[in-house]
N, C-alpha and C positions, 0 to 999 in steps of 0.2 A: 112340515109337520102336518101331521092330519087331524082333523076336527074330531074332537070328542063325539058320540052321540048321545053322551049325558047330558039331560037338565043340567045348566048351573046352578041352580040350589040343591040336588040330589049329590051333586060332585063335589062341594061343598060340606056338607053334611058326612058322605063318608071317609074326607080327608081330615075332618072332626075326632070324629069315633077312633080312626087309626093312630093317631098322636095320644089318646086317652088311655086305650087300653097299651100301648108302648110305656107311659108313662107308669101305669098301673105295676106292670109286671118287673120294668127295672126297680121301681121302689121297693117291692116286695122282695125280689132277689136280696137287694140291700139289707133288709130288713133281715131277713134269713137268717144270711150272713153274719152279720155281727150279732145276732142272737146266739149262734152257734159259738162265733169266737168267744164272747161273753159265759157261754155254758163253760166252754171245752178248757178256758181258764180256772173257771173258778173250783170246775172238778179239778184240774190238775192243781191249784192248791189244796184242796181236802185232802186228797189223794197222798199226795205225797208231799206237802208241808214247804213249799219251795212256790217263788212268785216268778213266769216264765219273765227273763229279763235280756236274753239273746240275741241282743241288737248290735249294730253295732252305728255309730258317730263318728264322723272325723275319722273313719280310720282303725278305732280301739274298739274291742273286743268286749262285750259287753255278757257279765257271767250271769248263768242260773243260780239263782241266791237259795241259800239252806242259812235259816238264823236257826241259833242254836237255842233259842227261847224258846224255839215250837218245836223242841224237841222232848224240854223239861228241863236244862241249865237256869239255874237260878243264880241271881248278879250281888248275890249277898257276900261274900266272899266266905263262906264258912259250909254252905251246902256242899255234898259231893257232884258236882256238873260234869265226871268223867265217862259215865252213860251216855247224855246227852252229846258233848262232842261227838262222842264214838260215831253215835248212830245219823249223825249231821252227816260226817264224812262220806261215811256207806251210802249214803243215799248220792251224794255230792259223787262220789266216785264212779260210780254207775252211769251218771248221764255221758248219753253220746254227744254232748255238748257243753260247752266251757261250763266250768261251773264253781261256786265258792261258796266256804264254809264260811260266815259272818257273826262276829261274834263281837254286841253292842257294846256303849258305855256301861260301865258295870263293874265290881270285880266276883271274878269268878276261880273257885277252887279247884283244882285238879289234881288228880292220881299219879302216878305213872300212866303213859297212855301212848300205843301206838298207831299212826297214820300209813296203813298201807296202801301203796300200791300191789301192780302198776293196774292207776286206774284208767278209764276208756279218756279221757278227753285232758284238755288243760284243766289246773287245778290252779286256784286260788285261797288262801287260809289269812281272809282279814280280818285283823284285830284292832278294833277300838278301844277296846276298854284293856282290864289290866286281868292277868292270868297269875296265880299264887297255888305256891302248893300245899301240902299238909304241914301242920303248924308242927309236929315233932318228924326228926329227921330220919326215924326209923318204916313210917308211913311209908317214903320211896322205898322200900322193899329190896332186895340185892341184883336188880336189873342191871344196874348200873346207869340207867337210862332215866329222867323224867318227861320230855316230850321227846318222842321219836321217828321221824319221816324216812319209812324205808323202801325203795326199789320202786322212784318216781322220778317221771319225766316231766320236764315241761310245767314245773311248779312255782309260785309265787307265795310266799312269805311274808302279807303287807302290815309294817304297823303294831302297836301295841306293846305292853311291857309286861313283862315276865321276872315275877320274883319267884325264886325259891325258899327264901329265907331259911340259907343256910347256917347261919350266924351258933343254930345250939348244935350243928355237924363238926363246926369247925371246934368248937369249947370241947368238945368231947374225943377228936385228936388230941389238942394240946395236953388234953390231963391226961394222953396215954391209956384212955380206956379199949375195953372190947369194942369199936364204935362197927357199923355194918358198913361195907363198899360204897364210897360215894358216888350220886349221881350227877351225869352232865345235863347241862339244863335242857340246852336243844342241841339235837344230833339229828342227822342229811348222812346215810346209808346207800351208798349203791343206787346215786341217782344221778341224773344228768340234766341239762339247760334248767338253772334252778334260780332264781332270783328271791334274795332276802334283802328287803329294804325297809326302813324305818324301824326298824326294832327296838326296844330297850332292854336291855337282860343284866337282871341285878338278882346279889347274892345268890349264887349257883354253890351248891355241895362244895364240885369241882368243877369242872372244865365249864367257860359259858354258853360258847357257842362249837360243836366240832364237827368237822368234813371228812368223811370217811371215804373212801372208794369211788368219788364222784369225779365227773368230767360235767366242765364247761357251768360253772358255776359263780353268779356276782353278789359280793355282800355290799352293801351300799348303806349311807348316812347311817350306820349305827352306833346307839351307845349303850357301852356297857361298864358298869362300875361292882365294886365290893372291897371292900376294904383291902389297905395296905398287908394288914398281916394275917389274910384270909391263907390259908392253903392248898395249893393245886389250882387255883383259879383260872388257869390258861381264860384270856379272852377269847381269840380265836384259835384252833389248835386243828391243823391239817394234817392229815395221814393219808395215803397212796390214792394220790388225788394229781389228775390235770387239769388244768385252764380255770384256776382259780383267782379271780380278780375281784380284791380287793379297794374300793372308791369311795374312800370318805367316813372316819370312824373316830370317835372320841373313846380312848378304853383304859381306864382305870382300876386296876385291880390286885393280886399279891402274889402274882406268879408272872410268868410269857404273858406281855400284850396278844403277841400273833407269834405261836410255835409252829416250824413246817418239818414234820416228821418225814419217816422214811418213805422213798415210793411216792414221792411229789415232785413234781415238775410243770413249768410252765404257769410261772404264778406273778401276778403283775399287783403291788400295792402302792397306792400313794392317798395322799392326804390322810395319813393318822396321827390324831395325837394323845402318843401313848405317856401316862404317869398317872398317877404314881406304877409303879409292876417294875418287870424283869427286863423290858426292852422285847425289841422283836427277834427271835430265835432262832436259827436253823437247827434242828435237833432237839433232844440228844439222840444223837444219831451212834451206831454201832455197838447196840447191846446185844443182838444176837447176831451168829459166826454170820447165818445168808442171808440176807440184809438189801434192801434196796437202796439205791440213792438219794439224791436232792441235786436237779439240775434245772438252769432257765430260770431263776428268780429276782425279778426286777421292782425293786422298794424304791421310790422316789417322795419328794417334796412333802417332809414328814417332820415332827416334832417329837424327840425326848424330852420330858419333864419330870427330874428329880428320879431318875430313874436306876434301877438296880445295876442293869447292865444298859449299854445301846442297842448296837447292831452285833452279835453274837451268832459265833458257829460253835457248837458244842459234841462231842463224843467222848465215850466211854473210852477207856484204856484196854481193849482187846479187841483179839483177832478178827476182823469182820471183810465182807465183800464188800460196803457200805462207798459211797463216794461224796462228793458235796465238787460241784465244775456249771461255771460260767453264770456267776451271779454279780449282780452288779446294786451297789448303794449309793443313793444320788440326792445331792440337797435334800440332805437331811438336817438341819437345827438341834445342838445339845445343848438343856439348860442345867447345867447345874446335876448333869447324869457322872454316875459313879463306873468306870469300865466303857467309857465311851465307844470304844471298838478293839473287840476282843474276840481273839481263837481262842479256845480252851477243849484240848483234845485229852485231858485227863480229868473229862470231870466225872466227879463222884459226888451227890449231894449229904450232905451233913456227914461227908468221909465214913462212910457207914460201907461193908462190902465191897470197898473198890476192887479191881480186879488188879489194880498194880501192872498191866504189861500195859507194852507200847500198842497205843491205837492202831488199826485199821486202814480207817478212815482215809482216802486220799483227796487232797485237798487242792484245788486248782482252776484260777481264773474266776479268780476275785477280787473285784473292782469299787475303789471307797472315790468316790467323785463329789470334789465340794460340800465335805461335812466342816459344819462350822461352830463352835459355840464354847462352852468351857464345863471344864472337868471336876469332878465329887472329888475323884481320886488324884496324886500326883503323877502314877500312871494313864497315860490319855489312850494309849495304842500298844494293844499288848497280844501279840502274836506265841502262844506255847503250843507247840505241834509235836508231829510223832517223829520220832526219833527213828523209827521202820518205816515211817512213810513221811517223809517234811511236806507241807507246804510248797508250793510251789506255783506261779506266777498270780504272785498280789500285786497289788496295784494300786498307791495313790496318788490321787491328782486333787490338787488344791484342796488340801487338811489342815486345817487350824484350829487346836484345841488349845484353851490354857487352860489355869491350875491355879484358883485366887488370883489371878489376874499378872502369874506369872509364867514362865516358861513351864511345860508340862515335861515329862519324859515317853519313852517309847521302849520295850523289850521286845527280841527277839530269841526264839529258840526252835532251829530247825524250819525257819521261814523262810524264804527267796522270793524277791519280787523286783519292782522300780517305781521309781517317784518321776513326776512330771509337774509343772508347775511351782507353788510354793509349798510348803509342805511343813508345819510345823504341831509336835515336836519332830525335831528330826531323824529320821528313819533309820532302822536300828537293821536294815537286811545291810549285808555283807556285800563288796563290790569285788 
């Protein structure tokens, strides 16, 4: 190496100065910087009402938050806050970045009120506190709808409880008045990858929770209650919907636990425990001539309680294209249910209208695996099918119902199947 021809204290000196103003210029950078971040934040809160929160941890996806307080929602439960959602969501849907509608402890009143899609990014709509709606029944208006989520992808449902306080809807059936179209509480339109978990949904018009036209949708740890002898109450009620998976639900209520109407298939539930209600439902299926089916439905590890019917396939008595093939019911627990496992292909409710012909409906490849418990009724297993179209390959494998603690019975008409296992009572198909 070659000798400096600097002074060493001149060499010195300007190796000083050079670390000084280095030092100078990175702090200032620094400084800039988070001056800027600091600004470009705090306007993007003014701006538009939302704290930038799009991180993400471990993995999970961390949303741009819209509270609906700063929007004008008031947590009184008696204000109208269906403005203020509105304009949360709007805003919420717009971001090209995950984002969610946040809605505190609190209770808050709401209208009729619809969530459209399809908006730019994932959505989230989390509820803390409790959502109620107008205190007289005619407020929902004849929508038929009170909350509405339509034509959305990629949504999340977290949390919160939802009354309607249907309770002066349903007074106003029973006395047979003029009463207006009931509304369903929450309804999922034409939407796909959907996740609803934690919910609570109490006293709805009608229906509590419904699936319309959706693919690839999970409902998870929900509950939902209303009274025994509320009307139309379906807890959950599917319509021409796939890949609906149901995991885990407590649902009490005066109609179908969980109804899976026409045009459904590919549906997987287990762990509900349905009562008081109707039991879990296929149908009623084949009220009109062209009619989709019901195929691929797998109910496991589930509880009856006190229940109207159990496991139920139901149709109308006329001409349909409609079908119900390859469904399968498995550990499932009956306490003390009335109809514990029943076809009923002539049903008419309150014999009002019936059509009086033979069903449709073709029925096949349905499977009762390790139902166990005891019966309301002295009928435990009652198969009544169509006389134009029977029944055909049922199936049980280890059934044991009693009937006050004694042998139960079983009807058949127009059914065909086989037993495997033990099988009581004992099976009434023809060999």
């Amino acid at each position: 190496m070659e000798k400096s021809n600097w002074p060493a204290p001149a060499y010195s000196l300007i190796l000083l100065l050079f670390f000084i103003s280095t030092c100078s210029f990175l702090s200032a950078s620094a400084a800039s910087s988070s001056s800027s971040s600091v600004l470009n934040d705090s306007m993007m809160y003014w701006n538009h009402r939302w704290v930038p929160q799009h991180r993400k941890k471990g993995g999970r996806v961390q949303y741009v938050t819209h509270n609906v307080l700063h929007y004008g929602a008031k947590a009184d439960g008696v204000s109208d806050s269906t403005a203020a959602f509105s304009q949360a969501w709007e805003e919420a849907c717009k971001s090209w970045r995950p984002a969610s509608v946040y809605v505190p402890r609190g209770t808050y009143m709401l209208k009729p009120i619809v969530f459209y899609g399809p908006c730019q990014s994932k959505m989230l709509f989390h509820v803390e506190g409790k959502v109620v709606g107008p205190k007289h029944y005619w407020e929902f208006g004849k929508s038929g709808f009170w909350i509405l989520f339509y034509k959305l992808e990629k949504l999340t449902i977290l949390g919160g409880t939802y009354d309607a306080q249907g309770s002066d809807y349903w007074a106003c059936r029973r006395s047979q008045s003029q009463c207006t179209q009931g509304t369903k509480s929450i309804t999922i339109i034409q939407s796909r990858n959907v996740v609803v978990k934690g919910l609570k949904s109490l006293n709805p018009q009608m229906f509590h929770l419904a699936i319309d036209h959706c693919h690839q949708v999970l409902l998870k740890k929900l509950y939902i209650e209303a009274p025994s002898r509320s009307l139309n109450t379906d807890g959950i009620h599917i319509m021409s919907s796939e890949g609906i998976t149901i995991a885990g639900a407590v649902i009490k209520t005066g109609d179908d636990c969980i109804a899976i109407g026409p045009g459904t298939k590919n549906v997987h539930i287990r762990g509900v425990h349905c009562g008081p209600g109707h039991g879990i439902s296929i149908g009623s299926l084949g009220l009109h001539t062209h009619e989709a089916g019901v195929e691929n439905v797998f109910v496991t590890d589930s509880v009856m309680t006190r229940t109207q019917n159990g496991l139920r396939i139901k149709s109308w008595g006329r001409k349909t294209t409609s079908f119900v093939r390859n469904v399968l019911f498995q550990n499932i627990a009956m306490e003390n249910s009335y109809n514990p496992i029943i076809i009923d292909q002539n049903y008419c409710p309150y014999n009002k209208n019936c059509p009086g012909m033979g069903s449709g409906v073709k029925i096949t490849g349905v499977t009762y695996r390790n139902i166990h418990g005891t019966s309301a009724s002295p009928i435990a297993v009652k198969f009544v099918c169509s006389a134009s179209r029977p029944c055909t390959g049922l199936q049980l494998h280890n059934v044991k119902l009693t009937y006050h603690k004694a042998i139960a019975s079983s009807v058949c008409t127009h059914a065909g199947g086989g037993v495997s296992g033990v099988v009581s009572p004992r099976s009434c198909f023809r060999k």
